[in-house]
SEBA-921911 format. One line per 2 residues: number of its first residue (from 1); their letters; for each residue z, x, y of C-alpha. Coordinates in Angstrom, 2 decimals, decimal comma. Each point is the difference from the previous one (the first is absolute). Last residue first. Example, Ala and Ser with C-alpha at 12.3 -4.5 7.8 and 13.67 -1.06 7.14 Angstrom:
2 = sa = 7,14/13,67/-1,06; 0,66/-1,37/-3,44
//
This chain:
349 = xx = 37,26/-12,75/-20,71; -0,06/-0,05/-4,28
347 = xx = 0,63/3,46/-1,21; -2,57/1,37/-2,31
345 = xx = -0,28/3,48/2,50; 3,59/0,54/-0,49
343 = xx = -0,52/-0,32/-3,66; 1,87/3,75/-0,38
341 = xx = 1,61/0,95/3,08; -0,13/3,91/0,53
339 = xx = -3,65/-0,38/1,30; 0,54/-3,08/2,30
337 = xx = 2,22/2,37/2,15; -2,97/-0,30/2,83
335 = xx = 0,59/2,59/3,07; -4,08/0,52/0,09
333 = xx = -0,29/-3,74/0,17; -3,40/-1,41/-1,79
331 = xx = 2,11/-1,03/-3,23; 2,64/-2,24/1,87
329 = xx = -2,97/-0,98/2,65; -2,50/-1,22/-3,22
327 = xx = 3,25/-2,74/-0,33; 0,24/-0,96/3,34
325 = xx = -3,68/-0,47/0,58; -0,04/-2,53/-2,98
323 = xx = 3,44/-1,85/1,44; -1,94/-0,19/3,07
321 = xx = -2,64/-1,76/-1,53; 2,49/-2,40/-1,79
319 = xx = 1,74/-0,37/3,25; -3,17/-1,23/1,46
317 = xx = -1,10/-2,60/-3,05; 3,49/-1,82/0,19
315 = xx = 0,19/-0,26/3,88; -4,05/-1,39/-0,51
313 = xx = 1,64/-3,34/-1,83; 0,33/-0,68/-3,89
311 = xx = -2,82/2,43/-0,68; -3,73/-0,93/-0,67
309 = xx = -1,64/2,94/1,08; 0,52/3,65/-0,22
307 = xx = -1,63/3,85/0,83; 1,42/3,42/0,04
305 = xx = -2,32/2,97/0,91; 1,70/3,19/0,23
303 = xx = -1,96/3,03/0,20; 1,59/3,43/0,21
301 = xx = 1,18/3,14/1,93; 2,19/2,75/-1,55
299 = xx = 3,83/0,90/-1,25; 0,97/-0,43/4,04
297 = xx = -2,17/-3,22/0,82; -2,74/-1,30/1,53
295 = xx = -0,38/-3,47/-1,40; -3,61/-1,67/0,31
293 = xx = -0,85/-3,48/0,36; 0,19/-3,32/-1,60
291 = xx = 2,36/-3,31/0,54; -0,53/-3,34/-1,00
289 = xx = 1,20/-3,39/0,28; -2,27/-2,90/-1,56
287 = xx = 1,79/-3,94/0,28; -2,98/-1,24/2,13
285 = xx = 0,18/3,28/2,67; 1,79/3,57/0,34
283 = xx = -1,70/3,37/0,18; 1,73/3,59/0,77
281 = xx = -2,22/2,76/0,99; 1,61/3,42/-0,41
279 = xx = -0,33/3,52/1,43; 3,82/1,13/-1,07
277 = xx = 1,98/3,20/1,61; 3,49/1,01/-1,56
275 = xx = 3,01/0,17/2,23; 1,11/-3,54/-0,17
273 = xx = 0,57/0,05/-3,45; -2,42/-2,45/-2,18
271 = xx = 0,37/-3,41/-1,45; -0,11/-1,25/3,59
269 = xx = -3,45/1,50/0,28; -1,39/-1,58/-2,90
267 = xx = 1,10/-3,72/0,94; 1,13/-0,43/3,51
265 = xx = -0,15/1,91/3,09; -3,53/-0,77/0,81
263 = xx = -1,40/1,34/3,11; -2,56/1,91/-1,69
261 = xx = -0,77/3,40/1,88; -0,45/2,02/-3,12
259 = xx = -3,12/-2,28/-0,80; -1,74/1,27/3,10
257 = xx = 0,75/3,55/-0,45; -1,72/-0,60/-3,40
255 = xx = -2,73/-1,50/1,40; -1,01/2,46/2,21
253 = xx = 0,02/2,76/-2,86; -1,77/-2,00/-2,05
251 = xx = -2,66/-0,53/2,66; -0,59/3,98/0,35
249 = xx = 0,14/0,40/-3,36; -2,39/-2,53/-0,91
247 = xx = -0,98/-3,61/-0,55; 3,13/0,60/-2,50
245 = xx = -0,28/3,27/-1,28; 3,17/1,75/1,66
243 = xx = 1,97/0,29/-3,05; 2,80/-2,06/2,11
241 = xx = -2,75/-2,60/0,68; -0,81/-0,15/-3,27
239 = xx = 3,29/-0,65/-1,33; 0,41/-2,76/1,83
237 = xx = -3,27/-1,49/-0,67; 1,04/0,71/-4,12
235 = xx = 3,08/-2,01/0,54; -1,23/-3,36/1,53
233 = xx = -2,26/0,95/-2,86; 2,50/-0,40/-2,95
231 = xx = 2,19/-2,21/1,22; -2,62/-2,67/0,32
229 = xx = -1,61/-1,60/2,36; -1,01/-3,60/0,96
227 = xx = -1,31/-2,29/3,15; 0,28/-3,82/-1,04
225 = xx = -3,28/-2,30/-0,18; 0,84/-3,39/-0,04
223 = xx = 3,52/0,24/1,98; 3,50/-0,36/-1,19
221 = xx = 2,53/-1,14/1,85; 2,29/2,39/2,28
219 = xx = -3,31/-0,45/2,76; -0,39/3,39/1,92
217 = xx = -3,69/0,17/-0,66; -1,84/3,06/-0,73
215 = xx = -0,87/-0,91/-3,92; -1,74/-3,26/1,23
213 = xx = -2,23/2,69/1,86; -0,53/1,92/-3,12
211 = xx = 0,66/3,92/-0,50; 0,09/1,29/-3,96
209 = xx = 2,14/2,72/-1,68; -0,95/-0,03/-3,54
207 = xx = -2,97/2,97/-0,24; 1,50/1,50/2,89
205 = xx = -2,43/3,29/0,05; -0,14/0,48/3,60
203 = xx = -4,07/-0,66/-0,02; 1,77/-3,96/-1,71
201 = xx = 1,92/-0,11/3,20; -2,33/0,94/2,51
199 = xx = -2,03/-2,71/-1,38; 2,37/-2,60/0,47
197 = xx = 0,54/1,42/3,33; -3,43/0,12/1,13
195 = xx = 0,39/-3,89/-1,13; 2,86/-0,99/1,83
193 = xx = -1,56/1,81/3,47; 0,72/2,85/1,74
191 = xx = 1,29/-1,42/3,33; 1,19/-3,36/-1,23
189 = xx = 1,87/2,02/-2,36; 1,33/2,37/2,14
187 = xx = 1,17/-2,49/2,76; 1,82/-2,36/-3,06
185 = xx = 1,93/2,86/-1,12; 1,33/0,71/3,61
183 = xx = 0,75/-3,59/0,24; 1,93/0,30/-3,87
181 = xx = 2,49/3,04/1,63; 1,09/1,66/-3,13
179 = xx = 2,50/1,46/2,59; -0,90/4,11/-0,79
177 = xx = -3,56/-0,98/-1,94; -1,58/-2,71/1,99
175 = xx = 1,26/1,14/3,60; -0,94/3,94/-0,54
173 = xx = -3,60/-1,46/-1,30; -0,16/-1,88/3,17
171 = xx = 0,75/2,71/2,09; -2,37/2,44/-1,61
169 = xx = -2,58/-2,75/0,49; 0,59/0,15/3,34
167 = xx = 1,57/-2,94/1,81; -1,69/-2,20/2,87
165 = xx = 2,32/-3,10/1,21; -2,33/-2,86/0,05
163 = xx = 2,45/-2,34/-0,63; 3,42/0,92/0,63
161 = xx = 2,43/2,04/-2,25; 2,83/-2,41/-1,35
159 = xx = -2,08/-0,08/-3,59; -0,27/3,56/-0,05
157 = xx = 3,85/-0,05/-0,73; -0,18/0,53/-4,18
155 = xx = 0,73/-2,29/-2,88; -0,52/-3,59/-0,08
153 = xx = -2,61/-1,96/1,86; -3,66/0,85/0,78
151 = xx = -2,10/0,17/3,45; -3,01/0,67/-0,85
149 = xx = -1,73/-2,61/1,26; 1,52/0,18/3,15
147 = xx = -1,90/3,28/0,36; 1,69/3,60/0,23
145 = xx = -2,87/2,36/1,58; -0,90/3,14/-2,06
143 = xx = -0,31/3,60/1,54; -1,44/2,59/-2,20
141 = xx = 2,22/3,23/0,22; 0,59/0,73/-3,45
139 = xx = -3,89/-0,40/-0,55; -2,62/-1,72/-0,20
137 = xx = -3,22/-0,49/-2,82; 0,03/3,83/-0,95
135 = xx = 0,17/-0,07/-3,44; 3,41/0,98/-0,12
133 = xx = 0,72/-2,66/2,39; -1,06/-1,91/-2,70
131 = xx = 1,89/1,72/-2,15; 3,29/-0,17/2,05
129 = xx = -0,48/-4,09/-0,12; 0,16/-0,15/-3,69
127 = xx = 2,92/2,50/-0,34; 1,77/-2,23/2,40
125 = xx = -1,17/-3,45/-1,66; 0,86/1,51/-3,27
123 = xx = 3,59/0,62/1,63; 0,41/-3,62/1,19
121 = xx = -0,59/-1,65/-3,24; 3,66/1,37/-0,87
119 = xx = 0,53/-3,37/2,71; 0,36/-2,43/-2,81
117 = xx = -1,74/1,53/-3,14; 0,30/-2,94/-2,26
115 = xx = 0,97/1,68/-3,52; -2,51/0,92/-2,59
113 = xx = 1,48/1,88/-2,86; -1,46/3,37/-0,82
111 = xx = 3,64/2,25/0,88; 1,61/-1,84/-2,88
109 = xx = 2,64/2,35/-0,02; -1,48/3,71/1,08
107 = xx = 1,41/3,44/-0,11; -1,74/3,34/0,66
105 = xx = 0,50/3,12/-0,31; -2,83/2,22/2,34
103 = xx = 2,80/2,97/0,70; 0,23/0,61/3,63
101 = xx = -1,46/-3,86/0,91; 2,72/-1,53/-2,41
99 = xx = -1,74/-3,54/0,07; 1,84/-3,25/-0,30
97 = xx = -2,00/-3,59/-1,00; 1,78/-3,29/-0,35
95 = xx = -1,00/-3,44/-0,34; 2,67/-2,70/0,07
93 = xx = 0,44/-4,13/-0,51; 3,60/-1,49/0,48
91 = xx = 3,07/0,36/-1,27; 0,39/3,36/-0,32
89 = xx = 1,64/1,42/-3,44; -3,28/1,66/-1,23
87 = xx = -0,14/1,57/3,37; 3,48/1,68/-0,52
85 = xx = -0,05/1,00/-3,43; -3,55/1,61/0,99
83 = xx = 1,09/2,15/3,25; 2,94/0,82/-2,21
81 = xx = -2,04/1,73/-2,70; -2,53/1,30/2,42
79 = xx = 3,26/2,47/1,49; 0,79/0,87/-2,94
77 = xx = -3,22/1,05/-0,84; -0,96/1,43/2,89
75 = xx = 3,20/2,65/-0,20; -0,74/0,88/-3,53
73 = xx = -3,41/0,99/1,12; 0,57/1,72/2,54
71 = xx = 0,35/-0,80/3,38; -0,97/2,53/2,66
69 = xx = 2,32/2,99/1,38; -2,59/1,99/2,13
67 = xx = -2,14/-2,25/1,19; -3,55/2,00/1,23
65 = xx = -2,27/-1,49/2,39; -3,51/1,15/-0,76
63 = xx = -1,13/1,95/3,41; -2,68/-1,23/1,85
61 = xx = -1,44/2,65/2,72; 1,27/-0,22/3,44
59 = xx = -1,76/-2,85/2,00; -2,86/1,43/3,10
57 = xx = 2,00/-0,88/2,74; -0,94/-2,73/3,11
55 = xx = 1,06/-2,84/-2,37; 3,59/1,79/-0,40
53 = xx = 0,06/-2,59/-3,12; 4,09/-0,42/-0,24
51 = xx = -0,26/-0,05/3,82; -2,67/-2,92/-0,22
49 = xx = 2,09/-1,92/-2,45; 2,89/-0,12/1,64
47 = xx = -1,33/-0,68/3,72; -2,04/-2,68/-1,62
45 = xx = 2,56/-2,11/-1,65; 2,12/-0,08/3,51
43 = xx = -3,25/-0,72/1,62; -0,29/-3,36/-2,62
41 = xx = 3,51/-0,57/0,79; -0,40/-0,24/4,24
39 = xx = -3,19/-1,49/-0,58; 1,37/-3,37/-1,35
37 = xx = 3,18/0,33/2,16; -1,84/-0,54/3,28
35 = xx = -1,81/-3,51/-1,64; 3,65/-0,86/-1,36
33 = xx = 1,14/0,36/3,82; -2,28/-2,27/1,56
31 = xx = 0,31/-2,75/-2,99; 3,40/-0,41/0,29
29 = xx = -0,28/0,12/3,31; -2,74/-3,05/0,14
27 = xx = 2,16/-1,86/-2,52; 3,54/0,26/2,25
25 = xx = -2,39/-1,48/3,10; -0,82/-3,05/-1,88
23 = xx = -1,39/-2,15/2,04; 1,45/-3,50/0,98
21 = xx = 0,14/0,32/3,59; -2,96/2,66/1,05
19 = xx = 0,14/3,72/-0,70; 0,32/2,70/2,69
17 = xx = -2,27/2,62/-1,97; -0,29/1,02/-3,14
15 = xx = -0,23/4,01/0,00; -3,87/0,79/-1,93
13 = xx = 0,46/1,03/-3,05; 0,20/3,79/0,14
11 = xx = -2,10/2,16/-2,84; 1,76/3,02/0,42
9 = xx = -2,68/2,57/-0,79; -0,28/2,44/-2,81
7 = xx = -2,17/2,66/-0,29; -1,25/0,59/-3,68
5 = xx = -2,13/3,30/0,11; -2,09/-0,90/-3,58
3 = xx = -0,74/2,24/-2,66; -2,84/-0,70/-1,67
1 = x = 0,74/-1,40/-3,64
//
């Protein structure tokens, strides 16, 4: 992908003026100082990833990362022995797929069924949308007006921003991913097109994971034509991107800073220590929670894809995922005493 100088620009709404009786004067600020904010993070995003590029150096040459006290094999084990009693014993639906990136392991419970994606769709969409730009169609800084049309409920603050408020497509993409902001979702997809996307998909190598319009709707019922995914390839994009091969390096690297910046406090990243970084994208809608992303932690990095549906409520699915992260953390830990306590890793959380 070229590289792009991405300048970023305030995009002000304009300052409501004296309203008349019966405005809303509260709405119009609301919406004033969300459309300041919305660049304000996006810039943030930027200024870290374009120091960790130094765009205007040539990059140092790629050195394998070494971890220097991996798992071994006992170690997985144990630790894939609880991860099992434990999803066996949810109460609910769940697809699971964990990659050791240091040593290739890998452990997967029924990481091929087909779950509705909720807003996991979103990170196709990204890697979608960076290939195009890939291929030289726009860029990072291609401005895009926000329409009434699509204007979208739920997550994300884009839908207090004004209409006709211009926002680069690096903006957007910041929105979709760190607040799984549905408006920003709605902007690239109007912008790119449902059926570049389908294609985009299939080119990505998603052989199950589908985009429908019925799919993209925020109804709790079901819908004729549901979005889907599975554990397995919600896991291999991730993995991808932190191999560098997704779209290519260049995009994988910006995606990855991206993903790092979710908002979410929940799920995988409350099963881990504070301390440890996470690029994550979480999804919840129509009885499917999920989490996926990539752990960075002492004993090596790895892939973490946990997906469920039909649980009691979505407070039973999110501690379960935590519960998950919690238990690869106790064998992840460099100060981990797991080792001198036999069936530690069998332990129900």
């Amino acid at each position: 992908m070229h590289q792009h100088r991405l300048h970023h620009h305030l995009h002000r709404a304009p300052a409501p003026s004296l309203a008349p009786a019966g405005a809303a004067p509260f709405r119009l600020w609301r919406r004033l100082i969300v459309g300041l904010l919305v660049a304000a993070g996006a810039a943030a995003l930027y200024s870290a990833w374009a120091w960790q590029k130094k765009i205007n150096e040539p990059p140092p040459p790629e050195e394998k990362k070494m971890v220097e006290t991996p798992l071994n094999d006992a170690e997985w084990q144990a630790m894939v022995a609880g991860l099992e009693k434990n999803s066996k014993a949810y109460n609910g639906k769940v697809g699971i797929y964990i990659k050791d990136i240091a040593t290739g392991k890998t452990w997967e419970y029924n990481a091929d069924r087909l779950f509705p994606s909720a807003s996991l769709i979103k990170v196709p969409i990204m890697a979608a949308v960076c290939d195009k730009i890939k291929l030289g169609a726009f860029t990072l800084d291609t401005q895009i007006k926000l329409t009434r049309h699509e204007r979208v409920g739920g997550s994300g603050s884009l839908k207090w921003v004004r209409d006709g408020t211009s926002l680069s497509v690096m903006e957007i993409i910041y929105k979709m991913i760190t607040e799984s902001d549905n408006t920003a979702t709605r902007m690239l997809i109007d912008y790119v097109g449902m059926n570049y996307l389908s294609g985009a998909f299939i080119n990505m190598g998603l052989a199950r994971t589908n985009i429908t319009p019925e799919g993209m709707s925020l109804t709790s019922g079901r819908v004729p034509r549901e979005n889907l995914t599975t554990a397995r390839e919600m896991a291999s994009l991730m993995d991808r991107i932190y191999s560098g091969t997704l779209v290519d390096k260049e995009s994988s690297e910006f995606m990855l800073e991206v993903l790092k910046h979710n908002k979410s406090k929940s799920r995988l990243r409350k099963g881990l220590p504070i301390g440890w970084e996470i690029g994550h994208k979480t999804g919840l809608l129509r009885r499917a929670c999920h989490d996926v992303g990539i752990v960075f932690s002492p004993r090596g990095d790895y892939v973490i894809a946990v997906l469920t549906s039909e649980a009691p409520n979505y407070t039973t699915a999110k501690n379960f995922i935590s519960k998950v992260a919690k238990l690869t953390y106790q064998y992840y830990k460099i100060d981990a005493d797991y080792a001198q306590a036999p069936g530690a890793g069998s332990r129900s959380l």
